[in-house]
PyMOL CGO cylinders between C-alpha atoms (Angstrom):
from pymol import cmd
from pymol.cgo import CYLINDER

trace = [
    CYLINDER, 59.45, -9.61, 58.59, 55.68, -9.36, 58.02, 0.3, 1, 1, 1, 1, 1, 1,
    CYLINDER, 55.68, -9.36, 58.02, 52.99, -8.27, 60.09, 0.3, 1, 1, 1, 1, 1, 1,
    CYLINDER, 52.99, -8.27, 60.09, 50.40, -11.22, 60.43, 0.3, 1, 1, 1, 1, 1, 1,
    CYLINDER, 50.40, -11.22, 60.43, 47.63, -8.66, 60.94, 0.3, 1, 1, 1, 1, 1, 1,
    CYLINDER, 47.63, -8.66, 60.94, 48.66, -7.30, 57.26, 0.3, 1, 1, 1, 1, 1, 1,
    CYLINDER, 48.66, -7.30, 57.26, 49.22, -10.53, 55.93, 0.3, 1, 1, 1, 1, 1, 1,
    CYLINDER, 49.22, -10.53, 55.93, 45.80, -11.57, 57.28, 0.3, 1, 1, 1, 1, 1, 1,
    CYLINDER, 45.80, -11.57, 57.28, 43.81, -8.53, 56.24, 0.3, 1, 1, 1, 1, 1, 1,
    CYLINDER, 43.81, -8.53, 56.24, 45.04, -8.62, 52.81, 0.3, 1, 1, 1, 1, 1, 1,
    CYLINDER, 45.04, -8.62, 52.81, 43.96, -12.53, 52.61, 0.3, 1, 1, 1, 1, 1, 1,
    CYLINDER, 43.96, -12.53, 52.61, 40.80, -11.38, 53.75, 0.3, 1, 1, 1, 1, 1, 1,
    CYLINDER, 40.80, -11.38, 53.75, 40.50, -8.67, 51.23, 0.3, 1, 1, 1, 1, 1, 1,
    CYLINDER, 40.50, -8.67, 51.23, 41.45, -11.14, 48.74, 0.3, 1, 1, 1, 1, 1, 1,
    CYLINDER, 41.45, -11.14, 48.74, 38.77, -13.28, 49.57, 0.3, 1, 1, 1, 1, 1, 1,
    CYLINDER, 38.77, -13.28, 49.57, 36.43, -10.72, 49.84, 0.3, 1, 1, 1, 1, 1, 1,
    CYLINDER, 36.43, -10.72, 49.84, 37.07, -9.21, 46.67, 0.3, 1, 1, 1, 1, 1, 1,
    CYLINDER, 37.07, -9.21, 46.67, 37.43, -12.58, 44.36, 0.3, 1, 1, 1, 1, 1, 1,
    CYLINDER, 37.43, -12.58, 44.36, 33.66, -13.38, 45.99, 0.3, 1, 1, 1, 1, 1, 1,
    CYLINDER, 33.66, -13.38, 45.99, 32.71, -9.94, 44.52, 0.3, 1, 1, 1, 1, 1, 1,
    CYLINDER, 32.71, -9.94, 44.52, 33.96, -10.42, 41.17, 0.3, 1, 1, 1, 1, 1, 1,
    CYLINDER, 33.96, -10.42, 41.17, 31.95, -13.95, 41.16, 0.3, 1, 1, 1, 1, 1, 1,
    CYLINDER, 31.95, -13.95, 41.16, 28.86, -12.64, 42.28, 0.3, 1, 1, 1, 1, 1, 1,
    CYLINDER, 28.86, -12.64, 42.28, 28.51, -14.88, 44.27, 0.3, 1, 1, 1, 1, 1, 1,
    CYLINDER, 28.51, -14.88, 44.27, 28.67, -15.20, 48.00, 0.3, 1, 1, 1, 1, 1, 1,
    CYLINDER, 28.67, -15.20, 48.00, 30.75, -18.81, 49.94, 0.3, 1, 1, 1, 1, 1, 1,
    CYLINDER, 30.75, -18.81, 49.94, 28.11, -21.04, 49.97, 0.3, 1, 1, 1, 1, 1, 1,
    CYLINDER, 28.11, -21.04, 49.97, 25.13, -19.63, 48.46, 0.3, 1, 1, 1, 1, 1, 1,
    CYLINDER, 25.13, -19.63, 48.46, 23.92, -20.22, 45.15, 0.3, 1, 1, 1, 1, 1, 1,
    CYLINDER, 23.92, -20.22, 45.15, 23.98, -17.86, 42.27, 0.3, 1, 1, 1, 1, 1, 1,
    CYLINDER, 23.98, -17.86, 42.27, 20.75, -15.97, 41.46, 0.3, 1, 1, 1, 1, 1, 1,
    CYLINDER, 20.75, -15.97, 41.46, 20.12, -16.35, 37.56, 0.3, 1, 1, 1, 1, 1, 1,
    CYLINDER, 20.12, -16.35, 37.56, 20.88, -13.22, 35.79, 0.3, 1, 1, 1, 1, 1, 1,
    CYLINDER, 20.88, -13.22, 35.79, 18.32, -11.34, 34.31, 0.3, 1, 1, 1, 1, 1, 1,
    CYLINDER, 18.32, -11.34, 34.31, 18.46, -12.27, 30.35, 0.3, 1, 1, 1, 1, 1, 1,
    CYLINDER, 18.46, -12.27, 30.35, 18.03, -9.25, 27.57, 0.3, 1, 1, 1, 1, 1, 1,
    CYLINDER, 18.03, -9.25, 27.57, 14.98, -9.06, 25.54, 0.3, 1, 1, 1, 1, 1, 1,
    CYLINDER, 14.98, -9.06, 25.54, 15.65, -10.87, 22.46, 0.3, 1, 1, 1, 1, 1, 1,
    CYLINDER, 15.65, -10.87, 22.46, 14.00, -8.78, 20.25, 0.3, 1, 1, 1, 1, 1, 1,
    CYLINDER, 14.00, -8.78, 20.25, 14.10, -4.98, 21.25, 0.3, 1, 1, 1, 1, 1, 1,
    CYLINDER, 14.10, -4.98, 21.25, 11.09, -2.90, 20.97, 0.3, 1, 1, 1, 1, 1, 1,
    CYLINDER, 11.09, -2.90, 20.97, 10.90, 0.56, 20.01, 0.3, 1, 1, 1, 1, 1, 1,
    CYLINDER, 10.90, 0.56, 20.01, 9.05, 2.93, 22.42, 0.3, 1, 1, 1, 1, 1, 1,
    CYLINDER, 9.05, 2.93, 22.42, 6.43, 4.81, 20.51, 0.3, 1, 1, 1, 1, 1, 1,
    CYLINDER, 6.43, 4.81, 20.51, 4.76, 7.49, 22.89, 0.3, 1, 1, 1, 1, 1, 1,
    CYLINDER, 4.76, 7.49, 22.89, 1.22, 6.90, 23.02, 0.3, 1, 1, 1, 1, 1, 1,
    CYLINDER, 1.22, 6.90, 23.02, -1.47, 9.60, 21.39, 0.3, 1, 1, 1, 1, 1, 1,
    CYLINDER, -1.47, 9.60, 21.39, -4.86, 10.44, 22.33, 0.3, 1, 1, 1, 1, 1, 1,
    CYLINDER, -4.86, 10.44, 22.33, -8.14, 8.84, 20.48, 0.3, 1, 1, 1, 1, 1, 1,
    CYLINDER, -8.14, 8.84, 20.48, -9.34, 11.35, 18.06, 0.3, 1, 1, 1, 1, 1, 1,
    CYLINDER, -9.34, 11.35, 18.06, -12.60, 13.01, 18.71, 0.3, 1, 1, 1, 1, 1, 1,
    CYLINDER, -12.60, 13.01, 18.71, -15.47, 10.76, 18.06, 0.3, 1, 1, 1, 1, 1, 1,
    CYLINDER, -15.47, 10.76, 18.06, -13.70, 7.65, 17.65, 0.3, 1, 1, 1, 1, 1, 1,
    CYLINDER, -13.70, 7.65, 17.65, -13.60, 4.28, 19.78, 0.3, 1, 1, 1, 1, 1, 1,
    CYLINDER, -13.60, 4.28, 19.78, -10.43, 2.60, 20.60, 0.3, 1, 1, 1, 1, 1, 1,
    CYLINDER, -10.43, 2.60, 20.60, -9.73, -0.67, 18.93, 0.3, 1, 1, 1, 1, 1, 1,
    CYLINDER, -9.73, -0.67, 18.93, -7.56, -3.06, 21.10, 0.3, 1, 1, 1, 1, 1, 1,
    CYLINDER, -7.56, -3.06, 21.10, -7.77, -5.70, 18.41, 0.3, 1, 1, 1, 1, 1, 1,
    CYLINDER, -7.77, -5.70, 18.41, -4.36, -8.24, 18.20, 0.3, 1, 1, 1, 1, 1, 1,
    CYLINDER, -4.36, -8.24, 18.20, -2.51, -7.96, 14.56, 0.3, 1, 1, 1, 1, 1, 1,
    CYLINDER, -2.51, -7.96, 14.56, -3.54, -9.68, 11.49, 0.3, 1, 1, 1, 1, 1, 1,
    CYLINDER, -3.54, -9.68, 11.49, -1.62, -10.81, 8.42, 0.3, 1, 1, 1, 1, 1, 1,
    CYLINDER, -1.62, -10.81, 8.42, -2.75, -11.56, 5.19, 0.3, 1, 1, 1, 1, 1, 1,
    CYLINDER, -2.75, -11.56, 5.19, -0.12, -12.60, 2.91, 0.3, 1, 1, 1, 1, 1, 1,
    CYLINDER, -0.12, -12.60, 2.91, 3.04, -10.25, 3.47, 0.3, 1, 1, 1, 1, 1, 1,
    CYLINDER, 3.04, -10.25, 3.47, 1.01, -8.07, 5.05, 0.3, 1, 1, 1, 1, 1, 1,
    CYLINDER, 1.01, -8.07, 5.05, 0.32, -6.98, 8.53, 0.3, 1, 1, 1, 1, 1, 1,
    CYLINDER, 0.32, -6.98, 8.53, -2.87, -5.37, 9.69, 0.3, 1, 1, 1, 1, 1, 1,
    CYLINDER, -2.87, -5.37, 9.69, -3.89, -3.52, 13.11, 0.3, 1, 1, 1, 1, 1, 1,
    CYLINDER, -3.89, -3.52, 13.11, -6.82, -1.51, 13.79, 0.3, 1, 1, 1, 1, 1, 1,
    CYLINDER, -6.82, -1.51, 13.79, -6.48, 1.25, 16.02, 0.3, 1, 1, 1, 1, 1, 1,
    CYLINDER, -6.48, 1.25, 16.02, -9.99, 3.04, 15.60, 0.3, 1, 1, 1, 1, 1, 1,
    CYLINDER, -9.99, 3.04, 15.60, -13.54, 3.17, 14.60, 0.3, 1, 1, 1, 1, 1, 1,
    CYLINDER, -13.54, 3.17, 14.60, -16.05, 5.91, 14.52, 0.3, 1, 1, 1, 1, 1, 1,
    CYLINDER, -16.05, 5.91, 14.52, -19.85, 5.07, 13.58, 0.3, 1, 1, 1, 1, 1, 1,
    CYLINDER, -19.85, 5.07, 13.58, -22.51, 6.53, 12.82, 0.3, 1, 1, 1, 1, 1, 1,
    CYLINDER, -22.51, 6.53, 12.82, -21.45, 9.89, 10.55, 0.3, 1, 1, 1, 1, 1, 1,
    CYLINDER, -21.45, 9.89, 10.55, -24.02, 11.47, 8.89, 0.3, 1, 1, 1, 1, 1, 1,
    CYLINDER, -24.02, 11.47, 8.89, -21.82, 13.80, 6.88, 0.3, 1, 1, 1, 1, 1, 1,
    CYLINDER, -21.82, 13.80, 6.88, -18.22, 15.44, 7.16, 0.3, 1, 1, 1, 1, 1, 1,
    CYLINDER, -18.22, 15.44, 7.16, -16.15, 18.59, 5.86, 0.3, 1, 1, 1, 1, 1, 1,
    CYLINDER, -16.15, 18.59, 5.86, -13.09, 17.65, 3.58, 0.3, 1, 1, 1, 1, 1, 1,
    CYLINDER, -13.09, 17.65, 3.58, -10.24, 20.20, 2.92, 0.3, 1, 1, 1, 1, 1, 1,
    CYLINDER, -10.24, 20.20, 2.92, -12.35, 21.45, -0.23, 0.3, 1, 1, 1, 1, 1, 1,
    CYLINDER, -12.35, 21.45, -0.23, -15.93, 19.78, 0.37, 0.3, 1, 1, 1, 1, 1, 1,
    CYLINDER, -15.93, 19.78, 0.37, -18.49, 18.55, 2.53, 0.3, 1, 1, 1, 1, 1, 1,
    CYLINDER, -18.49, 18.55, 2.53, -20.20, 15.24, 2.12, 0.3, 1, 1, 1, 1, 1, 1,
    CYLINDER, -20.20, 15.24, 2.12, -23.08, 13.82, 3.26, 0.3, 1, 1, 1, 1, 1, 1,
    CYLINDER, -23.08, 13.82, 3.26, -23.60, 10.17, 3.66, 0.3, 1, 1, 1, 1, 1, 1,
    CYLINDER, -23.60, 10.17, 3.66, -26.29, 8.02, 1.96, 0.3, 1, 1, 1, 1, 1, 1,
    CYLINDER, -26.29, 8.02, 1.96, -26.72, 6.04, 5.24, 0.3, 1, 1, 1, 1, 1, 1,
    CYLINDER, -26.72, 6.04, 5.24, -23.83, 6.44, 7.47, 0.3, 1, 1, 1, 1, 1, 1,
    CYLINDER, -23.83, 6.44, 7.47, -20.18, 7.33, 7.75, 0.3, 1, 1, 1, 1, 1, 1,
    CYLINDER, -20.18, 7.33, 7.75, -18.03, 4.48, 8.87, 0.3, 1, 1, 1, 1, 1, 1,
    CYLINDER, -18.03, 4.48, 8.87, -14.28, 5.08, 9.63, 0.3, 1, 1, 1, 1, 1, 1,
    CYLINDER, -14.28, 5.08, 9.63, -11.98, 2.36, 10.12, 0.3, 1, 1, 1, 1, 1, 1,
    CYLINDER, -11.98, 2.36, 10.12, -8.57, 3.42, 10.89, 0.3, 1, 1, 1, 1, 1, 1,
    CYLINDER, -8.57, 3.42, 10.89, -5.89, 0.97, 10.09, 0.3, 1, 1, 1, 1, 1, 1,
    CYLINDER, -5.89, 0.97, 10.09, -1.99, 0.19, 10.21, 0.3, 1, 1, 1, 1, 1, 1,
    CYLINDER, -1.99, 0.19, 10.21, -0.59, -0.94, 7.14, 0.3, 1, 1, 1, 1, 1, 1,
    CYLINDER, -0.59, -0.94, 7.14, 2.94, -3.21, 7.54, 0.3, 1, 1, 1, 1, 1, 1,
    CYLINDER, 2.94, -3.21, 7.54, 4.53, -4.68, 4.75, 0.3, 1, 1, 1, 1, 1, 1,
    CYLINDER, 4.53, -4.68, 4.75, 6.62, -7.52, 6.67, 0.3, 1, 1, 1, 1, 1, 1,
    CYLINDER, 6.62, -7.52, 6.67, 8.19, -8.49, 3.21, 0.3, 1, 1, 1, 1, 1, 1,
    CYLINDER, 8.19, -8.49, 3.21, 12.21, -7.60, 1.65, 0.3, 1, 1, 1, 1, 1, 1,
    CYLINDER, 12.21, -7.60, 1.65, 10.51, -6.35, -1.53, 0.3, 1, 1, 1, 1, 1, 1,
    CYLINDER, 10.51, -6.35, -1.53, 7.82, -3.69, -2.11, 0.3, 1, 1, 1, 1, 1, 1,
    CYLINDER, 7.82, -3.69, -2.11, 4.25, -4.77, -1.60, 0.3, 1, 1, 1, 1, 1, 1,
    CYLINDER, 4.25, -4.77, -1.60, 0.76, -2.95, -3.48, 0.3, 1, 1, 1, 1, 1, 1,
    CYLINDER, 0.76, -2.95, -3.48, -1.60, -1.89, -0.94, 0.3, 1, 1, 1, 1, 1, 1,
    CYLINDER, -1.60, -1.89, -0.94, -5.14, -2.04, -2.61, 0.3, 1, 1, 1, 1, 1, 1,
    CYLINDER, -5.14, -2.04, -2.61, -7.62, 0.48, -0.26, 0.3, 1, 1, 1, 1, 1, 1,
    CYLINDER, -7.62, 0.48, -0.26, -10.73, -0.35, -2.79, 0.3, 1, 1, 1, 1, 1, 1,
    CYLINDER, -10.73, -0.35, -2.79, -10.33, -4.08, -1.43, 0.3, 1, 1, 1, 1, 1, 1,
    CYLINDER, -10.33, -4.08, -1.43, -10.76, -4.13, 1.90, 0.3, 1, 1, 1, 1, 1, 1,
    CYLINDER, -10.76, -4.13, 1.90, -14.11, -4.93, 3.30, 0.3, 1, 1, 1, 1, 1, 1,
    CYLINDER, -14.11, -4.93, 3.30, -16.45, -3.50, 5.73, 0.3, 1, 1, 1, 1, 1, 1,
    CYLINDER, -16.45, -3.50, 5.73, -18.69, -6.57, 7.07, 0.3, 1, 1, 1, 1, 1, 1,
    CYLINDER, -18.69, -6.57, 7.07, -21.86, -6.12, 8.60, 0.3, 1, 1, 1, 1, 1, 1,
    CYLINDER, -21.86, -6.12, 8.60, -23.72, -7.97, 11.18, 0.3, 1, 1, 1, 1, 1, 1,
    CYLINDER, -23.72, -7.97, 11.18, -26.23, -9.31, 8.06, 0.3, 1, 1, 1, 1, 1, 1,
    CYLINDER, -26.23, -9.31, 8.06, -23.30, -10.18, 6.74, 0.3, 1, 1, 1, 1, 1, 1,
    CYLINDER, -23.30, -10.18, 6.74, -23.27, -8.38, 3.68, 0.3, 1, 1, 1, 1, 1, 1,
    CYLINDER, -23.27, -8.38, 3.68, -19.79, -6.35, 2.89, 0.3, 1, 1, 1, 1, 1, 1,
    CYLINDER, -19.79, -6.35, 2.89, -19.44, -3.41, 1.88, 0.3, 1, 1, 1, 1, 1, 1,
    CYLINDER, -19.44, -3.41, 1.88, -16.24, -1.36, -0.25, 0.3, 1, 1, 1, 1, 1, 1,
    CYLINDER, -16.24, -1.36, -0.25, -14.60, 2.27, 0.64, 0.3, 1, 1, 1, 1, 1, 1,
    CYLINDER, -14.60, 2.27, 0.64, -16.59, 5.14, -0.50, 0.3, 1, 1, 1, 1, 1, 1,
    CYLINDER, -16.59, 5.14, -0.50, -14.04, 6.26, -3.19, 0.3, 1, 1, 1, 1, 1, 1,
    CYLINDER, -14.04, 6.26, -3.19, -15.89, 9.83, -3.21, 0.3, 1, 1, 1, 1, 1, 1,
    CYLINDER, -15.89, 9.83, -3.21, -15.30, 10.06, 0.66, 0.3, 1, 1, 1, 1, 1, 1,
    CYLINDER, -15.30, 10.06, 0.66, -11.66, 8.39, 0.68, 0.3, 1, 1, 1, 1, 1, 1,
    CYLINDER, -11.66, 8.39, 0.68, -10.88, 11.54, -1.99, 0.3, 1, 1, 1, 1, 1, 1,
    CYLINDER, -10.88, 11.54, -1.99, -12.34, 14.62, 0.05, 0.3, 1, 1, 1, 1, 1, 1,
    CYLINDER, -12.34, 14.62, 0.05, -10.51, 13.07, 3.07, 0.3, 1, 1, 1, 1, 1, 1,
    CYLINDER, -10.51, 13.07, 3.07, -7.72, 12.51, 0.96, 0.3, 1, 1, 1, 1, 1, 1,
    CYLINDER, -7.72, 12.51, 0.96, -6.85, 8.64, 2.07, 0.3, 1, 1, 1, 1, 1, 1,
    CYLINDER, -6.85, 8.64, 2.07, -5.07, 6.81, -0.66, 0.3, 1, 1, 1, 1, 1, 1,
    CYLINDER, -5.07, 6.81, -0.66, -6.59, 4.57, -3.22, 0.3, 1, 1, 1, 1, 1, 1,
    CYLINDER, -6.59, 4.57, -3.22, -3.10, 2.46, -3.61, 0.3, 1, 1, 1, 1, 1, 1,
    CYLINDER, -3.10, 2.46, -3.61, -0.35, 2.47, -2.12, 0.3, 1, 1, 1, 1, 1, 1,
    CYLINDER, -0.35, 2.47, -2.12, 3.33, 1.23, -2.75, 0.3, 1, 1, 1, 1, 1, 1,
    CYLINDER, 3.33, 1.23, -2.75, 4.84, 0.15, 0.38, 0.3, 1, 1, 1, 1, 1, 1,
    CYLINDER, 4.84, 0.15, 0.38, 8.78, -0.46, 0.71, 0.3, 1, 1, 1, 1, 1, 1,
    CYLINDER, 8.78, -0.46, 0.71, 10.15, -3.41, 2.59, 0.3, 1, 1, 1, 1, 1, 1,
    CYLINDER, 10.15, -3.41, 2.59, 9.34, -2.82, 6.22, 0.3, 1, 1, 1, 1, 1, 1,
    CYLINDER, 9.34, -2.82, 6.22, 7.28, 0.18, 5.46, 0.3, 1, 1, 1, 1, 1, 1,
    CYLINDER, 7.28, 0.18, 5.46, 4.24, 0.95, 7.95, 0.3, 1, 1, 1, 1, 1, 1,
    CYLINDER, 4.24, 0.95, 7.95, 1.51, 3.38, 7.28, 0.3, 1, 1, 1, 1, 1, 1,
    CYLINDER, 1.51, 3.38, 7.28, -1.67, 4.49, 9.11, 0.3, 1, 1, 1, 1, 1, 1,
    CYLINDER, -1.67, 4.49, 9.11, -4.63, 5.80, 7.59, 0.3, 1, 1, 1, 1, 1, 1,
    CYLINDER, -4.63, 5.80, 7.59, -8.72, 5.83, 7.45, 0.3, 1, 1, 1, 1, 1, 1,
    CYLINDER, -8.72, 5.83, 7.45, -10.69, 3.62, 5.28, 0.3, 1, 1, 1, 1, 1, 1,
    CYLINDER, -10.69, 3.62, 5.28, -14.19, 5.43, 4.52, 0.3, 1, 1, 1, 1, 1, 1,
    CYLINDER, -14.19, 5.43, 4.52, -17.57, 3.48, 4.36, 0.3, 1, 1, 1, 1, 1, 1,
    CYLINDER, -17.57, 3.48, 4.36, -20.99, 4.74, 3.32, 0.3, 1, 1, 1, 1, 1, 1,
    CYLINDER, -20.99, 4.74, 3.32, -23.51, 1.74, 4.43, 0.3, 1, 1, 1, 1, 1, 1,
    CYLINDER, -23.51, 1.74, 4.43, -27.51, 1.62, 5.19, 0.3, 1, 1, 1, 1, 1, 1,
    CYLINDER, -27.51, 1.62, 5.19, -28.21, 4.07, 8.46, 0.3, 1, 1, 1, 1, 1, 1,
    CYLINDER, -28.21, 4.07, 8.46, -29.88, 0.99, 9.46, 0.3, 1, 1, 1, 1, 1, 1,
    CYLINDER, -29.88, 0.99, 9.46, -26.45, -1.77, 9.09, 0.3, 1, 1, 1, 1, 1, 1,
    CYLINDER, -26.45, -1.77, 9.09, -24.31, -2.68, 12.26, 0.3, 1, 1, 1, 1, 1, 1,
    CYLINDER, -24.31, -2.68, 12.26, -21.14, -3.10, 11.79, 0.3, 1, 1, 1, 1, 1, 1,
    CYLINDER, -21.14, -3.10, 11.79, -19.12, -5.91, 13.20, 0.3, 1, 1, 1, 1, 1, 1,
    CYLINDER, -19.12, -5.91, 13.20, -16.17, -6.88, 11.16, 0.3, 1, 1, 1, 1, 1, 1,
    CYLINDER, -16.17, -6.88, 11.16, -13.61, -5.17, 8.46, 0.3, 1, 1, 1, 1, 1, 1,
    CYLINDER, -13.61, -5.17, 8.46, -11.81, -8.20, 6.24, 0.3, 1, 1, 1, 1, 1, 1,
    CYLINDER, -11.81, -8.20, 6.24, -8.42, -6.86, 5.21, 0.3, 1, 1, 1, 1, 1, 1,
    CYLINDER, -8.42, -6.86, 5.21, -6.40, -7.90, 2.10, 0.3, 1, 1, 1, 1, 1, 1,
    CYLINDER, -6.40, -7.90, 2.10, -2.64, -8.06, 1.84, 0.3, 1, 1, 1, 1, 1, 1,
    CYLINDER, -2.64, -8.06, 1.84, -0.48, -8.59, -1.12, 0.3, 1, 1, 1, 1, 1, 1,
    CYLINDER, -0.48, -8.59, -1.12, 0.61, -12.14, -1.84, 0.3, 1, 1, 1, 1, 1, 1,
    CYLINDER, 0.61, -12.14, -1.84, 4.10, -12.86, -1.08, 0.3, 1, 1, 1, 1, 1, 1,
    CYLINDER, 4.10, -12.86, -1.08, 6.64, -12.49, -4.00, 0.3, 1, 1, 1, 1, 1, 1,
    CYLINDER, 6.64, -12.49, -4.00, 6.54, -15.34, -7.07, 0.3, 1, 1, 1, 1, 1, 1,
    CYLINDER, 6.54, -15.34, -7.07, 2.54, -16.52, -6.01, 0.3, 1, 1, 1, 1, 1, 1,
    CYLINDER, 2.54, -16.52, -6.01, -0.33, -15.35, -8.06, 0.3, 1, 1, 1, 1, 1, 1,
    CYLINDER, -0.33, -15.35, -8.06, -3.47, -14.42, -7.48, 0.3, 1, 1, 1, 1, 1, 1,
    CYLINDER, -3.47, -14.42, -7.48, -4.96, -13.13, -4.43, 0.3, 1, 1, 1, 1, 1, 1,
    CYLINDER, -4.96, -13.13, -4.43, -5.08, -13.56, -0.51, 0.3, 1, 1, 1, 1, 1, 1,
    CYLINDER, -5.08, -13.56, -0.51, -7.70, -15.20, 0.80, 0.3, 1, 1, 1, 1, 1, 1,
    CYLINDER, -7.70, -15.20, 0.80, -8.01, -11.63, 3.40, 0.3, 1, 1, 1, 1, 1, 1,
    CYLINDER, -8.01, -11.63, 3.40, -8.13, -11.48, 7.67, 0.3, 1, 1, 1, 1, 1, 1,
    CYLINDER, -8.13, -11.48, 7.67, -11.26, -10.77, 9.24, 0.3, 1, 1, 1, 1, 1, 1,
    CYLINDER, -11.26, -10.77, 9.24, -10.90, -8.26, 12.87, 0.3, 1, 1, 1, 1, 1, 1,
    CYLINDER, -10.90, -8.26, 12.87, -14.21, -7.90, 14.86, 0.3, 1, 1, 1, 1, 1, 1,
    CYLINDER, -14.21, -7.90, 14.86, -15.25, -4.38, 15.38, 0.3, 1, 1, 1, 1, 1, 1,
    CYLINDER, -15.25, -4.38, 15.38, -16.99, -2.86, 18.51, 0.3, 1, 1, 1, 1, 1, 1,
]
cmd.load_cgo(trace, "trace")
């Protein structure tokens, strides 16, 4: 013969347990669960500004199958030391430092010489090839599918110019000729 305190424990323990495995409570509504991220991010630990050089909290560009963020600017330079040299500007030393994303399945061409450095009279102006060499930045670059690169674009423009834009060029995306039409970021 049973004990009705057993039997009636173990339907209570039943109960209790069946709730649990529902997640849910008798009579209460559910509380939504809390739905993954659908795209995971990677967690890249953040590094200090460089000496001398402004933040740049500008949002991503693209231009063609290209992605482009700026991450820094630095105004102003009057000269610099390379590894083998020093330089003096003309007028003055702009830096633009950029990240480079091919978002494309095939390899993209990465033209430094194009990208533009627009001032506020709005006359652009091209990388100082002489100061992208002693800093040893790449002219070209081949990037893989998916690749991302950072580097510094050099400028030598009038002491007297104010910057406020670069305009970036990308490489068209695979089968279309000619060239992109470029994304403009405002500068600081």
């Amino acid at each position: 013969m049973r004990n009705p305190l057993i039997v009636l424990t173990g339907a209570v323990l039943a109960a209790a347990v069946t709730a649990g495995c529902t997640g849910t409570d008798p009579g209460k509504t559910a509380a939504p669960r809390a739905v993954p991220s659908p795209t995971p991010t990677y967690e890249l630990p953040p590094r200090p500004v460089r000496p001398g050089e402004i933040p740049v909290r500008a949002a991503p560009v693209t231009d063609g199958e290209t992605r482009f963020q700026v991450i820094g600017l630095q105004k102003g330079l009057d000269g610099f030391f390379g590894s083998h040299a020093e330089w003096r500007a003309k007028g003055q030393y702009v830096v633009v430092r950029v990240v480079v994303e091919n978002l494309a399945r095939t390899t993209a061409h990465f033209d430094a010489k194009r990208q533009k450095l627009v001032a506020a009279d709005g006359t652009s102006h091209a990388p100082n090839k002489f100061a992208q060499a002693i800093k040893r930045q790449p002219d070209t670059l081949s990037l893989g599918a998916q690749v991302r690169v950072e580097m510094d674009l050099w400028y030598d423009i009038p002491e007297e110019a104010k910057v406020s834009a670069i305009r970036l060029f990308g490489d068209p995306p695979l089968g279309v000729t000619g060239g992109t039409d470029g994304a403009q970021v405002p500068l600081p």
